[in-house]
Every structure is written in C-alpha cells, then in structure tokens.
C-alpha positions as CSV (number, residue, x, y, z in Angstrom):
1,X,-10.9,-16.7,-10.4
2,X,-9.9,-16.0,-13.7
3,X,-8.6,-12.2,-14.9
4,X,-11.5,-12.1,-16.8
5,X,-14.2,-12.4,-14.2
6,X,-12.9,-9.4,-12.2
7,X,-14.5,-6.5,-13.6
8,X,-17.9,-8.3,-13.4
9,X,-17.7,-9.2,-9.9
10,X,-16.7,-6.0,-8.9
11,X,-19.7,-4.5,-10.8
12,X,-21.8,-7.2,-8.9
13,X,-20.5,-5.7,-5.6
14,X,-22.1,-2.5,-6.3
15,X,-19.6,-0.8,-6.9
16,X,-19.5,2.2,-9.6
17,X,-17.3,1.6,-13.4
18,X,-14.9,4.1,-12.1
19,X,-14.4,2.4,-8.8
20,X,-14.8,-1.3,-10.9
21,X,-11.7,0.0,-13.1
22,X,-9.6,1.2,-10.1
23,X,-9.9,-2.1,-7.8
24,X,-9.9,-4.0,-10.9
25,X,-6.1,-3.0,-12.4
26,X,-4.9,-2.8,-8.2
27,X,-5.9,-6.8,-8.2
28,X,-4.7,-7.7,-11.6
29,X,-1.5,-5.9,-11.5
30,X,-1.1,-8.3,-7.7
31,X,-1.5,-11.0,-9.9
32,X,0.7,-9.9,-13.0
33,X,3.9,-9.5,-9.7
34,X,3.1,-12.4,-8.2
35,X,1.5,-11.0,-5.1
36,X,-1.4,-13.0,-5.1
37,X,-1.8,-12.0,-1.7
38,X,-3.1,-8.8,-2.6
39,X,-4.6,-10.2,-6.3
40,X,-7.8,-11.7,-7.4
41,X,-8.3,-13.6,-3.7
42,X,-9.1,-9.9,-2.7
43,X,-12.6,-9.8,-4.8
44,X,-13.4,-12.8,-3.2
45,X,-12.7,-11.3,0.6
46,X,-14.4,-8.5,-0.3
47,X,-17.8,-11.0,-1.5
48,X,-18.1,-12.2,1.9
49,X,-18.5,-8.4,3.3
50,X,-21.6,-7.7,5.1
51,X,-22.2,-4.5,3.5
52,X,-19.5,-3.1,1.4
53,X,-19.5,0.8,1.4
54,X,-19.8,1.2,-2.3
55,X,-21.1,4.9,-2.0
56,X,-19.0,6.4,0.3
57,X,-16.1,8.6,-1.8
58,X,-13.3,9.5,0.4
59,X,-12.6,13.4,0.9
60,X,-9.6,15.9,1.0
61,X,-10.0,17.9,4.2
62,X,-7.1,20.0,4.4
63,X,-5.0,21.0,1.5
64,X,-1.3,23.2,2.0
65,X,1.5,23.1,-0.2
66,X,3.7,20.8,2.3
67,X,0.5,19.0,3.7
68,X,-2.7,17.4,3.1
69,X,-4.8,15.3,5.3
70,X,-7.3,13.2,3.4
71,X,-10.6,11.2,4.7
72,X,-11.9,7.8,3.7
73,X,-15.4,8.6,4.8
74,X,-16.0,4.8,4.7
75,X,-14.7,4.6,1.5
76,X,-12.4,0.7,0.5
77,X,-8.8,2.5,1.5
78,X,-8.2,1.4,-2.3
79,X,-10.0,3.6,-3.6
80,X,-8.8,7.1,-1.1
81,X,-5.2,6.1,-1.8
82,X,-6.2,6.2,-5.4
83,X,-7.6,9.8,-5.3
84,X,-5.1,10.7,-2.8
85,X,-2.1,9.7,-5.4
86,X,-3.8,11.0,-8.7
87,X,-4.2,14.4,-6.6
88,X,-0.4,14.3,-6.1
89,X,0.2,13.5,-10.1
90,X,-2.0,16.4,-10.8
91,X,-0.8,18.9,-8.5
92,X,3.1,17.9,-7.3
93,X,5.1,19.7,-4.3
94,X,7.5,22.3,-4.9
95,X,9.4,20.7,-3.2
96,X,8.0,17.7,-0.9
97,X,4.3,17.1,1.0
98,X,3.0,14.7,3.7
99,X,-0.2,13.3,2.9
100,X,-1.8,11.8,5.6
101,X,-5.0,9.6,5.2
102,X,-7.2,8.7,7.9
103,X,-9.8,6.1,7.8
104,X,-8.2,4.7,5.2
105,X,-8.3,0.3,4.9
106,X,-7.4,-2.1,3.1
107,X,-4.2,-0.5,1.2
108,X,-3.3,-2.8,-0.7
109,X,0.1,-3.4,-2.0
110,X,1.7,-0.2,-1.1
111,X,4.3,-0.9,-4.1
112,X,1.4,-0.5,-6.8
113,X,1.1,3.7,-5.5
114,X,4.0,4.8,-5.0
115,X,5.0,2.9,-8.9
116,X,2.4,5.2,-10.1
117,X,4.2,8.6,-8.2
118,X,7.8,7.5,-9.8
119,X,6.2,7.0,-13.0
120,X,5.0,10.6,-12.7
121,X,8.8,11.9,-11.7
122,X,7.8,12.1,-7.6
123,X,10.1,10.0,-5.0
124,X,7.7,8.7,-3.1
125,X,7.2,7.0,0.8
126,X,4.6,5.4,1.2
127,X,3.2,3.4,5.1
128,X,-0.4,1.9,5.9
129,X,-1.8,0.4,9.3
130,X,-3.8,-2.5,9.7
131,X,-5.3,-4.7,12.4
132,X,-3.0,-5.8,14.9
133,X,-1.6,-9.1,13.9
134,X,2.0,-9.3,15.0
135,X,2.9,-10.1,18.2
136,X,6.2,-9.4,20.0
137,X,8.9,-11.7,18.9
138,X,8.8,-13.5,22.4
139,X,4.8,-14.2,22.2
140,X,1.6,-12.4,23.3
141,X,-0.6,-10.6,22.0
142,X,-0.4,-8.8,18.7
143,X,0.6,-5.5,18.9
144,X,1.0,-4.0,15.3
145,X,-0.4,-4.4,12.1
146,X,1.9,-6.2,9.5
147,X,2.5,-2.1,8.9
148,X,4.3,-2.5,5.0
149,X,6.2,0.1,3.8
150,X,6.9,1.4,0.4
151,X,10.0,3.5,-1.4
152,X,9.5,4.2,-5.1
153,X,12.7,6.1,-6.8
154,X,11.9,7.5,-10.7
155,X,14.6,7.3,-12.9
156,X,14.7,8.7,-16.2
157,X,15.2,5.5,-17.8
158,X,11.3,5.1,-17.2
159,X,11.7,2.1,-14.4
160,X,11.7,3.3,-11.1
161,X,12.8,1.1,-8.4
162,X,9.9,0.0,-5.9
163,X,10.6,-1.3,-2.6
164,X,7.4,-2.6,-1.2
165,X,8.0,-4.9,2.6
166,X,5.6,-6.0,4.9
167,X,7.1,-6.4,8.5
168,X,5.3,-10.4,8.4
169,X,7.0,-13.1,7.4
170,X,4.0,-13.7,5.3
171,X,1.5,-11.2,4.9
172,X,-2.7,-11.1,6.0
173,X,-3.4,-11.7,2.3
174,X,-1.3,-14.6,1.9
175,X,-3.5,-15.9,4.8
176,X,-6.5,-14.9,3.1
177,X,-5.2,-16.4,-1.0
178,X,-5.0,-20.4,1.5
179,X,-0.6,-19.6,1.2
180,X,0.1,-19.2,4.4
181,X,-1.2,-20.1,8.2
182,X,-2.6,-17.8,10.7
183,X,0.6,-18.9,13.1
184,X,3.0,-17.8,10.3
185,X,1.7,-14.3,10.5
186,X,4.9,-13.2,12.9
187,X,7.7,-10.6,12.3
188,X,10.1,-11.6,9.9
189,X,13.7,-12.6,10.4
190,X,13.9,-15.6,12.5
191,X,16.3,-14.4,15.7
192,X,16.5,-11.4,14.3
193,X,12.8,-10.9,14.5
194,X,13.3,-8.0,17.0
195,X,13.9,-5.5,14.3
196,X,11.3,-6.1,12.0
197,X,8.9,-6.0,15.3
198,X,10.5,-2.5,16.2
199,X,10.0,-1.2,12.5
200,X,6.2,-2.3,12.8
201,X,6.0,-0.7,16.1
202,X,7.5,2.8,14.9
203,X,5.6,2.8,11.8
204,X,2.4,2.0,13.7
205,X,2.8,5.1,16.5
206,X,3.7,7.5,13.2
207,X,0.8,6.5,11.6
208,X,-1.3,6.5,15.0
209,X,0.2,10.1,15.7
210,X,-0.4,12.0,12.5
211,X,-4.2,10.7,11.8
212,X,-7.0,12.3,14.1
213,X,-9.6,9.8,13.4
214,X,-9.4,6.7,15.2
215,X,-9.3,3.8,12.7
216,X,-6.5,2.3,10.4
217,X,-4.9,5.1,8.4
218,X,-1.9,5.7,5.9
219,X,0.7,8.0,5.3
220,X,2.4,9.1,2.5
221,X,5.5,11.7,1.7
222,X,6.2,12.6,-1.8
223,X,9.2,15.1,-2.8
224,X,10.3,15.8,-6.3
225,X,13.9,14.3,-6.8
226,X,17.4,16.2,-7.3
227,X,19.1,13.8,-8.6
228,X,18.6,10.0,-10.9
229,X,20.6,7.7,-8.9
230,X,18.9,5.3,-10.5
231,X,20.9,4.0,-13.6
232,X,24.3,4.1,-11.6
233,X,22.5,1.8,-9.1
234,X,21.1,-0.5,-11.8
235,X,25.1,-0.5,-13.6
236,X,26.5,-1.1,-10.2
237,X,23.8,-4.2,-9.7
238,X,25.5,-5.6,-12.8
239,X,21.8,-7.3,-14.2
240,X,20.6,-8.1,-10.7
241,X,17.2,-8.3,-10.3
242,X,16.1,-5.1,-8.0
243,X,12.8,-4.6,-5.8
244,X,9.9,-3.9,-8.3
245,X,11.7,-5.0,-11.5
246,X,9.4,-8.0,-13.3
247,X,10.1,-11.0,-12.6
C-alpha cells in the first residue's frame, strides 16, 4: 500500500475525517520508524473486519485530579488512546494521574502516545493488553498478551527519549505485515525468556486489576517532570543512537 492510499481507505472503511486523520498519521508515522508491524499492514487488517465500529466514540467516565478511567464503548482502542492522551495535553496533573482505559484494542505502538505526552512536557508510562499469545517459556498455552510497554522522558532540547518494547520476540503485527511466523510469537530472550514472560505476566494482572470491564484495556500514568535528565544522558551516550531517536 502506498502512503498515499491511506486516507482513502480509511474513508472507505466508514470511518469519519477526524477519525481518517487520527488512524491515518498512527500508521504512517509506523511506517516513517520502521515499525511496519503497526504501519500501513494495519488498514489492510482492519479491511477484512466483519463490521468495524466506526460510530462508536469512546467516553471519559470518571475524571479526578490523580485519576481518570476512560471507556472505549466499542470504539478502535486507536482512537480512545487518542482522546484519552489529547485530554491529558489539554488538561495536565499537578502533579501525576493514572489513566486507566477499559475496552480499549488495538493500541497500537504504545511509543507513538506517550511521544505525543513528552512533546507536551509530561513523562509519561504507558501499558496495553492484548489477546493471549505468549506462552510460558517451557510451552503451553498462551497466557499473556505480547503486553508492550512504553516510557517517554521530555527534554527540553525538544527530543524526548521513547522506549516502546513488546514482551515477543516479534510482535502480533509483524505476524500480520507476512515478517514473522505465528511460532515466533514467544517471549523474548532466548534462555532468558523467563523474565520477559514474568514482565508480560505482571503487566497483564495490572492491567486486568485496574479495568472493570472485562475486555483488553490500557493503562497509562503521566506525571509532570522535576528535572531534564535528558541531555546529560544523551552527552553521556556520546552519539549513540537512543530508543525513539530516528533512525
């Protein structure tokens, strides 16, 4: 698919220009990283959808200075991170809030919202559950989704640095872009694999504990920083390429 054909499938879908515009720069900024994974291949997953909800708008339930809980409401997850995160740009902590979202799949790369919080001045923390995909280590079943998780640190030297990992060895959407094999989808590390598997498994149960819906769900703490770390770390790195830079 080429760049240009997004918007217009999108539109095709259903979906309305607001909603066109949001999924469209998600997929194309995939593509622009290299995670092609989460890039144009989505618009194609999301074509072979029985019935895509492309009415349902996702809703803010609860709102407190240190917490809000936010529904999907059958809304693409895309599209209630991206309220959930411009809600945060509009309106930041005092200090720091958990944001939990319920009802809330497919995330996407995790990486390209909490980018958007650090380029607004908020650290943020961002995790997302998804079908269970990764088994234990020593075979079975799967147990966890591939459950990535995302740090995003603003500096004011306008690039923050964005950690984005999924606990796969390969992710569900390299599966999907024909990059990787369904029997590659285990937790990375090789004999190390154990840890990976326990950090899907924690982040799983948080998630699974903090959302009262049943269903995949996401949750997200952002905190307005004390300090820039950020351009010591990038002097001490000496040119080093760090997670998020371009590549």
């Amino acid at each position: 698919m080429r760049p240009d054909e997004a918007r217009p499938r999108l539109a095709a879908l259903g979906f309305r220009p607001d909603d066109v515009e949001t999924l469209a720069d998600h997929f194309l900024d995939a593509e622009r990283r290299g995670s092609l994974g989460h890039g144009l291949s989505r618009i194609a997953w999301l074509e072979t959808w029985e019935a895509l909800p492309v009415d349902a708008r996702p809703e803010r339930r609860v709102e407190e200075p240190g917490y809000e809980l936010w529904d999907g409401c059958g809304a693409l997850g895309y599209l209630t991170l991206a309220a959930a995160v411009e809600a945060q740009l509009a309106a930041p902590p005092e200090r720091a809030r958990v944001v939990v979202c319920t009802r809330t799949f497919p995330t996407g790369a995790l990486g390209y919202w909490t980018r958007k919080l650090a380029e607004g001045g908020l650290v943020a923390l961002l995790t997302a559950t998804s079908p269970r995909r990764l088994p234990p280590p020593g075979g079975g079943e799967p147990l966890t989704g591939t459950n990535p998780l995302s740090i995003a640190i603003p500096s004011r030297d306008g690039a923050p640095v964005v950690s984005d990992v999924s606990m796969g060895a390969v992710t569900h959407g390299d599966v999907l872009a024909g990059r990787a094999l369904p029997e590659e989808l285990v937790p990375f590390g090789g004999e190390q694999a154990h840890k990976a598997f326990a950090l899907a498994v924690g982040l799983q149960l948080l998630v699974d504990a903090l959302t009262p819906d049943d269903g995949f769900g996401a949750v997200l703490i952002v905190a307005r920083p004390e300090a820039d770390p950020v351009p010591g770390f990038r002097s001490l790195a000496a040119g080093a390429r760090l997670p998020g830079d371009r590549r």
